[in-house]
N, C-alpha and C positions, 0 to 999 in steps of 0.2 A: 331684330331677333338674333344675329347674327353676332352683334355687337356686345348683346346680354350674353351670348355663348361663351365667347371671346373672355369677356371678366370675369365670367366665373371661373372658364377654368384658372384665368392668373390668379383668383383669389384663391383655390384651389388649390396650387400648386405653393402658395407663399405659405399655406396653414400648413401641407404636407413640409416643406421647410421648416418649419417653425418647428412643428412635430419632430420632426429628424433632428434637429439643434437639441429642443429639450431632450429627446432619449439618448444623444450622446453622451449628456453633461449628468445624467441621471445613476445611481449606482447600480450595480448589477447584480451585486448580492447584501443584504444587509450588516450592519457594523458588528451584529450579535452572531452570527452565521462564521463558520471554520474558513481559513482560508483553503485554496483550491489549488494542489499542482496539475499541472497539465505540461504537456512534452509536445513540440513542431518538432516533426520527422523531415531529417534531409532532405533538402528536393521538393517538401510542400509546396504549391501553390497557395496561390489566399483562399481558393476555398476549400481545399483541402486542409490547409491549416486553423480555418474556421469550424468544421468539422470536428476535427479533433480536440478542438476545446471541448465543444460541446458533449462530446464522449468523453470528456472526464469528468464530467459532472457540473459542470459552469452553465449555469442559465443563459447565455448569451443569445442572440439570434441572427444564426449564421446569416442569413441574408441579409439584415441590415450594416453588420459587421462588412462586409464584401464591402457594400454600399459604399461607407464611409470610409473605406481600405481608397477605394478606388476614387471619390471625388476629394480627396485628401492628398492623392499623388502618391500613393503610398503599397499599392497593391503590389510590387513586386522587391520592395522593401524589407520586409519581413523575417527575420533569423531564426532559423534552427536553432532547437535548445531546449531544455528546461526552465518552467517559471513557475512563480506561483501568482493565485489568482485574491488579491487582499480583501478583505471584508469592504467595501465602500468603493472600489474601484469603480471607475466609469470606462462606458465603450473607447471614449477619446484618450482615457490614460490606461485602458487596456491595449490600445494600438499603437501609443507612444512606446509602453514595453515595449512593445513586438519587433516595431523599427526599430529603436536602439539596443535590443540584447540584453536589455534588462533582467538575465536570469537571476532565478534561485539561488539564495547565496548560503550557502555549509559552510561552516568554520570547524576547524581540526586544530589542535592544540599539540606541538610536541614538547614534552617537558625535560629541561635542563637536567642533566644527571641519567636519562635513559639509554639505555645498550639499543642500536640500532634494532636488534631482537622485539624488544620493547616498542620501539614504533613500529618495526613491522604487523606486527600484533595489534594494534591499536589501528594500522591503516586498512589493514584484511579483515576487522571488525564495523569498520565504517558503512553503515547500510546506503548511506547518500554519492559513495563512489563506486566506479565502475572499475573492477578488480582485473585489471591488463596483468597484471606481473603475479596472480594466482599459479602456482607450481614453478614460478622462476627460482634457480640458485641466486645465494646475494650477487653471486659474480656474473651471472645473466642478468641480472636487474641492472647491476652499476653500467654493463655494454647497453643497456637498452635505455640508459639515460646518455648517454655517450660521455662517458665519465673515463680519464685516464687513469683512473686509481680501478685496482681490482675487490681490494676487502673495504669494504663498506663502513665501519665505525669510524663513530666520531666524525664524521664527511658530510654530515646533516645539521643546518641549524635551526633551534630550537625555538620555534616561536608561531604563531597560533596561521595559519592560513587558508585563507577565504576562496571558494570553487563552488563552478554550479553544480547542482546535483546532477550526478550522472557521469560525471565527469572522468576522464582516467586515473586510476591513483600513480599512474607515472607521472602526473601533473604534480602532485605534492613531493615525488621525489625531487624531481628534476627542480622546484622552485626551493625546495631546503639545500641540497646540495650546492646549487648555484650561489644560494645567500651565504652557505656555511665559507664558500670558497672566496668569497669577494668579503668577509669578515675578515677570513684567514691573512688575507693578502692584505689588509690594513691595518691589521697589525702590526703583520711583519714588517711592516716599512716605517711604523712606528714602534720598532721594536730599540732596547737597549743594546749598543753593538758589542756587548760583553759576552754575552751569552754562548753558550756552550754549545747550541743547536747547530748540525749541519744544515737543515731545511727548515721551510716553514712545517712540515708533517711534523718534524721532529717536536717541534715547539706545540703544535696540536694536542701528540702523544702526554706534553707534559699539560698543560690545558684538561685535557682530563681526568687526570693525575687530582689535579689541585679540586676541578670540581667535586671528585667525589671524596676526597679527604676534607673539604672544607664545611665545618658545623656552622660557622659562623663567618657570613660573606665578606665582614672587615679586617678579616686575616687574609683573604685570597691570597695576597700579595707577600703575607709572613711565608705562610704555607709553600711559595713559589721560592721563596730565597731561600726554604731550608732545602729544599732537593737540587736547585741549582748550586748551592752550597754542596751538598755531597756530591754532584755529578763533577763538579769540579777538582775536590779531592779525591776521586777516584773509590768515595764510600759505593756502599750500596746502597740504592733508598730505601729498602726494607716498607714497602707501604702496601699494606692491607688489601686496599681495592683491589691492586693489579693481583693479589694471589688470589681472590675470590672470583676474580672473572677469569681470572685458568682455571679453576675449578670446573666452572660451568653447570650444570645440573645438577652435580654433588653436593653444590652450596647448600648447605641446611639451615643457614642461618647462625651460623658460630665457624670461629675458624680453631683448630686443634694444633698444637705444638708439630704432630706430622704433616697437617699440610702446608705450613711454612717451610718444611722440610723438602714436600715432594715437590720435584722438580718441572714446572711446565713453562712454555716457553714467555710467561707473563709474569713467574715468579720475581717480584725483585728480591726475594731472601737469596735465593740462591742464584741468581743472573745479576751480574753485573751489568752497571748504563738503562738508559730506559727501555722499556718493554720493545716489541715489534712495532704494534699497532695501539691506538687510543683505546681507551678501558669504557669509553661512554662518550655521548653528547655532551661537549662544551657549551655555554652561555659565553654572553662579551666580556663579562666580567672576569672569567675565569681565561679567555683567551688574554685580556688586556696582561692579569697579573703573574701570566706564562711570557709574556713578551717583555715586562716592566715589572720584575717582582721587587721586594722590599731590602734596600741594603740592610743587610744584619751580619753577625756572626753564627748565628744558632745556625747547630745542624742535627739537632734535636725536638722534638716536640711531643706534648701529649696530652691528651683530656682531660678538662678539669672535673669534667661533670655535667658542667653547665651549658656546654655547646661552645664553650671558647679551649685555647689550648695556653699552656706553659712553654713558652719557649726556652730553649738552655744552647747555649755554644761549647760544653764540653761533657765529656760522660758521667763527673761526679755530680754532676748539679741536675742532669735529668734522672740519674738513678735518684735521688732525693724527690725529684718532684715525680716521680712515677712511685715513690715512699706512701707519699703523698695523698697523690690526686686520685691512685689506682689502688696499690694497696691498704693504704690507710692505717 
C-alpha cells in the first residue's frame, strides 16, 4: 500500500512537471491581443516584480512565475526597467527579458540641418522620456552633460537613437554630444592641412555653414571651397543662414535688404571671418566637406532654381549668372 502511495505521488509530481514545462513554453497573451508595457521598480524583489506585471495588465501568474524565477536560478536576477510584454510571449522568454534587460526600445531621430532649439523641442516633446533637463538653461544642460563647451549648437550629432522608455532625456544628450565630438575629432585629423581654421570648433562653425547653404548634397564640397576661398581672401561670406539665425524669432520666413544690413553678432554681411558659434546640426557629410572641401577658384555662387548652384571665381560672371538664374 505503501509502495502504491510512493508512485503515485512520483507519477504525480512528473505530470505536475510536465504541466509546468508545458505553461512555460505556452503564450501568455494572444498573437491578435496589444502588446503590454509594464515597469520593475528599483529594488523589486521576484515577487514584487511579479506583481507588478500583473498590475499592468499582463495575464501572467505571479506564483507560477516566482516558481520558474526560482528553479531556473534566476530569482534574484532580474533588472529594473521598462518592457514591453509581445503578443506570443511565453513565461520562459518573459523571464529571459527580465534577466537580461531586455527593455523597451524608443527611437528619436535628430535631423541633420536642425538648431539645437529644434531638438530641444523635439526631445521635451518625447512622451517615452523622462524630462531631467525640464527648466534647465542650454548652459545648465551642457554642465549637466559634463560637456566643456558652454553654448550648445551644432555640438549634437544628428542621427536616430535608441533608449528605454522612461529613460532620461540627458541620456540622448550626452550620447549625441559625445557622437557629435568623436565625429568632430575624425575629421579633424583627416582634415586638409591648408585650411584656415584655428580649431576643430572652428571647422564645425563652417560645417554648418555649408549644411544649411547646401540644396544639393554633391556640392557639399563646392559650397565649402567657396567660403574657405573667401576666408582666405579676407572676403566676407555674406551667407544667408548665418543672418537668419541672428535674427532669431523675427525670421518670418523672407530675408529684407535691412536685415542684411542690421547688425547681429551672426551677420556675415556685416562681420567679417566666421560667425561665433555653428548656425545648426552638422551631418558627416557636411563636416567631411568643411575638413576636405573642393579645390576651385570660385568665390561666388548661387541658385539655379533647381536645387544646384552656378559657381563663378569673379564678380562679372556671377553678376551674369545671378542675370540669370535670379533675375531672369
Amino acid at each position: 500500500m505503501i509502495k502504491k502511495f510512493f508512485t503515485l505521488i512520483i507519477l504525480l509530481a512528473i505530470v505536475a512537471a510536465a504541466a509546468f514545462v508545458f505553461w512555460a513554453q505556452q503564450p501568455i497573451t494572444r498573437n491578435d491581443q496589444p502588446a503590454i508595457d509594464f515597469t520593475i521598480n528599483p529594488g523589486s524583489g521576484v515577487k514584487s516584480s511579479m506583481q507588478q506585471i500583473e498590475n499592468a495588465g499582463a495575464p501572467v501568474q505571479p506564483f507560477l512565475m516566482m516558481v520558474l524565477a526560482q528553479v531556473t536560478g534566476n530569482s534574484t536576477k532580474l533588472k529594473a526597467g521598462s518592457y514591453e510584454l509581445k503578443p506570443g510571449t511565453t513565461p520562459s522568454r518573459l523571464l529571459t527579458q527580465l534577466v537580461r534587460g531586455e527593455f523597451a526600445q524608443e527611437a528619436l531621430t535628430v535631423i541633420e540641418g536642425w538648431t539645437f532649439r529644434q531638438m530641444r523641442e523635439v526631445i521635451n516633446a518625447n512622451p517615452a522620456l523622462r524630462h531631467d533637463t525640464a527648466g534647465l538653461s542650454d548652459q545648465d544642460l551642457m554642465a549637466r552633460i559634463s560637456s566643456d563647451y558652454k553654448t550648445p549648437e551644432g555640438l549634437f550629432y544628428p542621427d536616430t537613437y535608441l533608449f528605454a522608455k522612461n529613460s532620461s532625456d540627458l541620456q540622448i544628450y550626452k550620447q549625441a554630444h559625445n557622437l557629435m565630438l568623436k565625429r568632430l575629432n575624425e575629421a579633424w585629423l583627416a582634415r586638409n592641412p591648408s585650411l584656415p581654421y584655428a580649431s576643430p570648433y572652428e571647422a564645425l562653425i563652417m560645417a554648418s555653414i555649408v549644411e544649411k547653404e547646401t540644396g544639393k548634397k554633391s556640392e557639399r564640397t563646392m559650397i565649402a571651397g567657396v567660403f574657405v576661398n573667401r576666408l582666405k581672401k579676407g572676403m566676407l561670406l555674406q551667407t544667408d543662414p548665418t543672418v537668419i539665425y541672428g535674427m532669431g524669432d523675427s525670421y518670418k520666413g523672407n530675408i529684407r535688404k535691412s536685415d542684411l544690413l542690421t547688425d547681429t553678432p551672426h551677420n556675415t554681411y556685416t562681420r567679417s571671418g566666421l560667425p561665433p558659434t555653428p548656425i545648426a546640426l552638422p551631418g558627416m557629410e557636411s563636416l567631411h566637406a568643411a575638413m576636405n572641401p573642393a579645390a576651385t577658384d570660385a568665390v561666388y555662387f548661387v541658385a539655379r532654381g533647381d536645387g544646384s548652384s552656378q559657381f563663378s571665381a569673379n564678380l562679372d560672371d556671377h553678376n551674369n549668372a545671378v542675370n540669370k538664374y535670379q533675375r531672369k
